[in-house]
N, C-alpha and C positions, 0 to 999 in steps of 0.2 A: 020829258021825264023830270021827276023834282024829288031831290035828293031827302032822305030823313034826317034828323038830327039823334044819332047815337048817344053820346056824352052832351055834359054839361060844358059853360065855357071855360074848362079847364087849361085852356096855354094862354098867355099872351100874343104870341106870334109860335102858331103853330105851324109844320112845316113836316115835311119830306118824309111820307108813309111807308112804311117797308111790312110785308108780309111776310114770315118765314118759317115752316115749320119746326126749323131749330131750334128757337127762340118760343118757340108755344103761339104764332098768331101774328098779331099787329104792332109795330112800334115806330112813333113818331117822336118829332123835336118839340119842346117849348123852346124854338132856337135862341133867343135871345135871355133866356133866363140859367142856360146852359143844362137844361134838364133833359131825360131820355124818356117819355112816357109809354106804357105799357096797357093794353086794353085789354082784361080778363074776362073769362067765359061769361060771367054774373052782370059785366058792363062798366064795373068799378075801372080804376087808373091807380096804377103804381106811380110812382115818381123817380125817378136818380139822378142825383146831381154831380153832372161831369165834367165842369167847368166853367170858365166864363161867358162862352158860348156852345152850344152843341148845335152844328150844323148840318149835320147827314149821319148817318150810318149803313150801313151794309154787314152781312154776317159773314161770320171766316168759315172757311172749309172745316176747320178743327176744331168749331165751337165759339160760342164768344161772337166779335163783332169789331169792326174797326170804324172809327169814328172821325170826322171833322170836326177839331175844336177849334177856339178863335185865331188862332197864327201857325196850323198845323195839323197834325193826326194823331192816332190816341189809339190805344188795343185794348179791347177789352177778354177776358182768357176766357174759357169757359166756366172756370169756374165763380167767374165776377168779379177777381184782380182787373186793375186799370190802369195801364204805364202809357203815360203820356209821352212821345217823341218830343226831339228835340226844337223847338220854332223852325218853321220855313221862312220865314221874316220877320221882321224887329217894329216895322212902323205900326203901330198901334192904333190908327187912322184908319186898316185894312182890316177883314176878316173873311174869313171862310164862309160861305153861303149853300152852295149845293151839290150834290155829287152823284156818282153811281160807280158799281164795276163792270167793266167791259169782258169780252169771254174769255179772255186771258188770264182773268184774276188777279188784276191789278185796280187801283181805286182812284180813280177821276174825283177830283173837284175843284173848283172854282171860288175866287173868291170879288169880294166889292167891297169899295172906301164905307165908309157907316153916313156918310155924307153924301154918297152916291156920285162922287164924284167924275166924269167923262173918261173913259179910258183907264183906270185905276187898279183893275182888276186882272188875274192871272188863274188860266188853268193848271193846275198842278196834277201828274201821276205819281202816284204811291205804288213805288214795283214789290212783288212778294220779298226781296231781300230789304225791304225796308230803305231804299232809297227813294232819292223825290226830284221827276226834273221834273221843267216846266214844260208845259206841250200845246199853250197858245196865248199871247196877251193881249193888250188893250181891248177888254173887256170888262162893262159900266156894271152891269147886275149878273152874274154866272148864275144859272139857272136849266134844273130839264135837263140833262146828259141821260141819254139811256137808249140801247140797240135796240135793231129789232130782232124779229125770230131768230136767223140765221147769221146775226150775228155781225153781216157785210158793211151796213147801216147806221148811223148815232142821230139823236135828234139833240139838239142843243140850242136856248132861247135864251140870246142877252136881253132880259127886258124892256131895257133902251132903245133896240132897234126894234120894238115891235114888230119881231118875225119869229118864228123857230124854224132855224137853220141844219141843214142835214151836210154830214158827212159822209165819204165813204171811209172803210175803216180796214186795216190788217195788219198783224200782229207786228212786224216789221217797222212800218211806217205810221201807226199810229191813226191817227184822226187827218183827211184829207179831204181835200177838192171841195170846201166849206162854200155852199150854193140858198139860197131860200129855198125854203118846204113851203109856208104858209108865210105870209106878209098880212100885219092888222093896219086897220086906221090908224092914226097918229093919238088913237085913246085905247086902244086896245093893246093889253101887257100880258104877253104872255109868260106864266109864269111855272111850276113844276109839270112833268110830263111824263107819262107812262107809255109805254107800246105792249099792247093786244098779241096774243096767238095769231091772228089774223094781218097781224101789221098793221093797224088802225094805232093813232097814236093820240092820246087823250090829253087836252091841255088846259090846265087851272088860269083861268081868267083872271087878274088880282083885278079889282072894283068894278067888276061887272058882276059878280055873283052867278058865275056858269064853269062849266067844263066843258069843253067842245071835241068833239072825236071827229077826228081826218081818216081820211083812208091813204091806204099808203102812194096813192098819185095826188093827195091834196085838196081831196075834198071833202067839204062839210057833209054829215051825214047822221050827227046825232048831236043833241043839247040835252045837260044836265043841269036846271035851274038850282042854286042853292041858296037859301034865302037870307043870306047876310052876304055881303059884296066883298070881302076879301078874301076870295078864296085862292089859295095859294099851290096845292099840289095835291097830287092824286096817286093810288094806285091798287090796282086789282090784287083780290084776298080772297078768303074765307076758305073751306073746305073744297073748294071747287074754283077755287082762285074768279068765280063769276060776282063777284060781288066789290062794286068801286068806293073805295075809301077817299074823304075829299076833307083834306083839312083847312083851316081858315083861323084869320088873324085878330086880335083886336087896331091891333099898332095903326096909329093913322086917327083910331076911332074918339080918342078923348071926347067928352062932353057929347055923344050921339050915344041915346037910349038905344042899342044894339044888345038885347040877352041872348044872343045867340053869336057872337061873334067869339072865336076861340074854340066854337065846339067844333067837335069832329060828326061828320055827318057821311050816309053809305045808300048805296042805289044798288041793284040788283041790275048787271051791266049787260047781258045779253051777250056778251062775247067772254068768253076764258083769259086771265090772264097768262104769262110766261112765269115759272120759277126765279124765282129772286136769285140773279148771278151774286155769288160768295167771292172776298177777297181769300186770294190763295196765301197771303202771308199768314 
């Protein structure tokens, strides 16, 4: 299957697709420009700019949205107020990269050195009372946090270790028994990841220009070609949640006649997605 291209190259380094009928639809990151973009009925793109970086988002139960910005988290209200919390750390070397919420309603993310540094990085929970501890470190790229159906499950890819790694998960003890799911070659990067109604778990290749879907024992079972190489993260949308949103990067690209790199591109996915878990704070 080979993805379309929807939009123009509208991000720089585009990133972490969320679908959610709260929200009216589709919204992604120009993560490095700290922008929040928005994909309207027509095809156009809103813009908002949330700070130095915008790294993820998720929607709240009560409206609104909570965010990873560059050293921390951010709340967005329903009505479009923005209160950014307090840093989660001071080194300026680091930032927030990827995230999701678990079915507790709390907000997982992850962050990496901007230098990509070996070990630099830190997963962080945002609990609904607004506290933040940490819940795994030395980790190179954070990347791809998200359960399956039932919730028991997390998938999680430091792109470093060209694997995506599964957990077992409950509310008590958190993220556990961290094992391989899928193991790439030593060129193969995986990078944002989604999980299916089915428990098929869809993984954005960065410079291969694909999506790959596993089943939930690990195996290869479907390719989504997309024809610029950086593609970075994915995830099921539309009125039927059957349709796979696949964002992608310019970053890396300098001087490579790429017009397509930065759009956002969508395949009609054969399988249903899950509704997008909301941060309960």
């Amino acid at each position: 299957m080979r993805a379309e291209r929807v939009t123009g190259a509208v991000a720089y380094h585009g990133e972490g697709p969320v679908w959610s009928p709260r929200w009216g639809g589709l919204r992604w990151v120009d993560m490095l420009a700290g922008d929040v973009l928005t994909l309207s009925d027509d095809g156009t793109v809103a813009r908002r700019h949330v700070g130095d970086v915008a790294a993820a988002l998720r929607p709240r139960r009560g409206g609104g949205a909570v965010l990873a910005v560059e050293r921390g988290f951010a709340l967005e209200d329903a009505d479009g107020g923005l209160t950014v919390l307090d840093p989660v750390w001071t080194d300026d070397a680091v930032r927030m990269n990827e995230g999701g919420c678990d079915p507790d309603g709390r907000f997982w993310c992850g962050s990496m050195a901007y230098d990509q540094a070996p070990g630099a990085g830190t997963v962080y929970r945002l609990d609904p009372d607004l506290s933040v501890r940490v819940a795994f470190s030395d980790v190179t790229i954070s990347n791809g946090l998200e359960w399956c159906p039932d919730g028991s499950r997390a998938y999680f890819s430091d792109t470093a270790t060209h694997r995506v790694d599964l957990f077992d998960y409950d509310t008590d003890d958190g993220l556990t028994g961290r094992r391989p799911f899928v193991t790439f070659a030593d060129d193969g990067n995986p990078d944002g990841l989604t999980v299916d109604a089915e428990g098929g778990v869809w993984v954005a290749l960065y410079g291969a220009g694909a999506v790959h879907r596993y089943d939930r024992d690990g195996k290869l079972d479907a390719v989504i070609d997309v024809p610029t190489p950086h593609v970075t993260a994915c995830t099921l949308g539309g009125p039927r949640l059957d349709q796979l949103f696949v964002t992608t990067s310019r970053e890396g690209l300098d001087g490579v006649d790429d017009p397509l790199a930065g759009s956002l591109f969508r395949v009609e996915a054969g399988v249903r997605g899950l509704p997008v878990r909301e941060f309960a704070g």
